[in-house]
VOGU-3710 file (C-alpha; in Angstrom, 3 decimals, decimal comma):
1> xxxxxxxxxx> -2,152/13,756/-3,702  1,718/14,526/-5,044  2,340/12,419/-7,855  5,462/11,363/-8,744  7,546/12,872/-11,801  10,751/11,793/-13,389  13,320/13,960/-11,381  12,911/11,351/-8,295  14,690/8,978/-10,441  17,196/10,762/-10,059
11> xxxxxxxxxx> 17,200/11,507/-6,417  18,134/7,951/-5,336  21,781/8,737/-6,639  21,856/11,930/-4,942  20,151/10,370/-1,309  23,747/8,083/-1,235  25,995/10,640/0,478  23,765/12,685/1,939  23,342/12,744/5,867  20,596/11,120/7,826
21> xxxxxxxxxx> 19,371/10,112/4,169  17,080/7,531/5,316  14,802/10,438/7,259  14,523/12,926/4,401  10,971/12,236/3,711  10,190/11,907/7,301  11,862/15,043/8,194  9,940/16,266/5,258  6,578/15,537/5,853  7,176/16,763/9,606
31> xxxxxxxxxx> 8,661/20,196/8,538  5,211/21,303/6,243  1,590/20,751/7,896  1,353/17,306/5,943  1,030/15,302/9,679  -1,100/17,734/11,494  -3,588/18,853/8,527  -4,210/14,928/7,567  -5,521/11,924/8,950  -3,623/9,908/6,479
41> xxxxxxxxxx> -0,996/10,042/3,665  -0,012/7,157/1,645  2,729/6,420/-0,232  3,276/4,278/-2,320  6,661/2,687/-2,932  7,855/-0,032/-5,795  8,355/-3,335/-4,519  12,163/-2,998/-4,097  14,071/-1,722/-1,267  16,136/1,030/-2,406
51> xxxxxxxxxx> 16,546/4,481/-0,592  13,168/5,678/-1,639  11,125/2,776/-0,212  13,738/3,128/2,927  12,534/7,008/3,043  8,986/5,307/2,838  8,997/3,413/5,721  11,204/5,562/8,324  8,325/8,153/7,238  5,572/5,812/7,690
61> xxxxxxxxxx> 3,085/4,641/11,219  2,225/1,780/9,341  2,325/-0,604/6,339  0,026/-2,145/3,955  0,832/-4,586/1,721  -0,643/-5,405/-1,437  -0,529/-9,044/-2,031  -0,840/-10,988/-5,407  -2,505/-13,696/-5,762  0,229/-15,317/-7,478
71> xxxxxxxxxx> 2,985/-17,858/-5,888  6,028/-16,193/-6,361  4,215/-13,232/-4,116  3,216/-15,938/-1,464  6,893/-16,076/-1,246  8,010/-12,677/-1,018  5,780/-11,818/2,156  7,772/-13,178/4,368  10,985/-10,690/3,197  8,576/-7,594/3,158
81> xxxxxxxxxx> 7,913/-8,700/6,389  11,517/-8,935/7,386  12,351/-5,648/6,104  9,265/-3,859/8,282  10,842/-5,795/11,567  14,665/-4,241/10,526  13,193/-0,783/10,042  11,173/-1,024/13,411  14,920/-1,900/15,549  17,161/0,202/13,370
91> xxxxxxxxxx> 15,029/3,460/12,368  11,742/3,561/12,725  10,370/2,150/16,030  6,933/2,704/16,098  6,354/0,649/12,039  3,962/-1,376/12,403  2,171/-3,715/10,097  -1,270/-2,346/9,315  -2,396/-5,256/7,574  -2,134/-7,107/3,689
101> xxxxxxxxxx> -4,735/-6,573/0,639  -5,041/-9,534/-1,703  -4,708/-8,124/-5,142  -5,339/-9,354/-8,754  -7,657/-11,755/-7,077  -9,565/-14,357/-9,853  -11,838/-16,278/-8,742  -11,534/-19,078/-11,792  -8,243/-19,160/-10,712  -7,401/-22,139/-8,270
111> xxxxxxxxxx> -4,157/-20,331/-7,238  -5,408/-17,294/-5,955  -8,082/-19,446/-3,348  -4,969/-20,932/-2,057  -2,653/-18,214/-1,840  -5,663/-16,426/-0,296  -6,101/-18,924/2,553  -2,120/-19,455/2,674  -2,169/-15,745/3,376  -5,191/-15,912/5,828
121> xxxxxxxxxx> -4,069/-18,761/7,654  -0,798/-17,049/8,627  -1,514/-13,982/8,977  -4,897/-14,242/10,110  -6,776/-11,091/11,029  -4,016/-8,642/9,634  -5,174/-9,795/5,785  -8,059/-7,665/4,927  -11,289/-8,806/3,590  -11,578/-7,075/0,641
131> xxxxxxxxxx> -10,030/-8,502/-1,966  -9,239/-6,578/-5,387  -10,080/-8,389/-8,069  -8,049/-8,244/-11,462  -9,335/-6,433/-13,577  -9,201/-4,943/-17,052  -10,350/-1,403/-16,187  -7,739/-1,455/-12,969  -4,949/-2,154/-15,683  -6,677/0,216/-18,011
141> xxxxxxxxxx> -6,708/3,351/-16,207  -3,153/4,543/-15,753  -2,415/4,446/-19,584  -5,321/7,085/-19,169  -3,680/9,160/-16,625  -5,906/8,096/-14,139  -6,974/6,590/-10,840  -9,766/3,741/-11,842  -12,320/5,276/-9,508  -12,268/8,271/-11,566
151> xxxxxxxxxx> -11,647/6,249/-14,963  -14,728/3,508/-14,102  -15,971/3,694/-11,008  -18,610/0,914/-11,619  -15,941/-1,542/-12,326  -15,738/-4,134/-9,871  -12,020/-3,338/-9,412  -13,111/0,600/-8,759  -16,117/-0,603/-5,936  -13,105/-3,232/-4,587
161> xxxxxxxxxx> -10,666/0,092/-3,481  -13,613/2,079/-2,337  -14,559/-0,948/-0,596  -11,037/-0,755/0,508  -11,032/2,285/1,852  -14,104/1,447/4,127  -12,680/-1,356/5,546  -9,117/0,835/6,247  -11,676/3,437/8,225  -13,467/0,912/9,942
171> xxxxxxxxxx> -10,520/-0,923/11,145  -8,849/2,325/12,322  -11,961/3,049/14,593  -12,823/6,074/12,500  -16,333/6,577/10,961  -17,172/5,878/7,451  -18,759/8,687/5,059  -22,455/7,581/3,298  -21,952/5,468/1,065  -18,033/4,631/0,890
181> xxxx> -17,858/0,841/0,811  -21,292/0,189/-1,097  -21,609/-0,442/-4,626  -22,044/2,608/-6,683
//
């Protein structure tokens, strides 16, 4: 895991005149042992598409797309989507869409059982079934400096990513340790 640190706020500025600056991550990652020694690396990228995200995705096999359960998300799918099909013609051909994760899921919440089967009824099989619920200790954890599986992992929102994570392996044809997936 790299975190991020405040110097790559910065480095959008500095990415606008530099060459090939959409492929600096990409070329990155290629140049050290990051695609050889793993099976995976994530990034994650804010929800705007600024150089960064760009660097993301040119960089990236595959996306996966955290979902709200929330209207205004519903909406914004369809322009995440979008971007992933420009990336694939323009820069990146081999992005694909690796699926969508339904996130601050409540289930006393109407709206989030209808954006849920809006989501499920388009996309189909690409929305995962694991949903993460919302959850206090999910929102609790960063102010703590850490990831909730480390900061609760009995929370329901801590068993939900490790859940996750299961359903990621298992999708990808790739066998699942002992006990990742199962309630702690």
């Amino acid at each position: 895991m790299v975190p991020a640190e405040t110097d790559l706020a910065g480095a959008e500025i500095e990415l606008v005149n530099e060459a090939r600056r959409e492929f600096r991550l990409r070329d990155a990652l290629r140049t050290g042992d990051a695609t050889t020694r793993y099976d995976y690396v994530l990034i994650d990228c804010p929800p705007s598409l600024g150089l960064l995200t760009l660097n993301a995705l040119v960089a990236a096999d595959t996306v996966l797309v955290p979902l709200q359960c929330e209207f205004f998300a519903l909406e914004g799918i369809s322009q995440i989507i979008r971007t992933i099909e420009l990336v694939r013609r323009g820069l990146n051909p081999t992005l694909r869409l690796q699926g969508i994760v339904l996130t601050m899921f409540d289930r006393r919440n109407n709206l989030s059982d209808l954006v849920a089967a809006d989501a499920r009824g388009f996309f189909g099989e690409q929305v995962y079934e694991t949903m993460i619920p919302r959850n206090i200790r999910v929102s609790e954890a960063p102010s703590h400096g850490k990831p909730v599986t480390l900061y609760d992992v009995r929370s329901p929102g801590a068993q939900a990513y490790v859940q996750l994570a299961a359903e990621l392996l298992r999708r990808d044809h790739r066998p699942v340790p002992p006990g990742l997936g199962r309630p702690a």
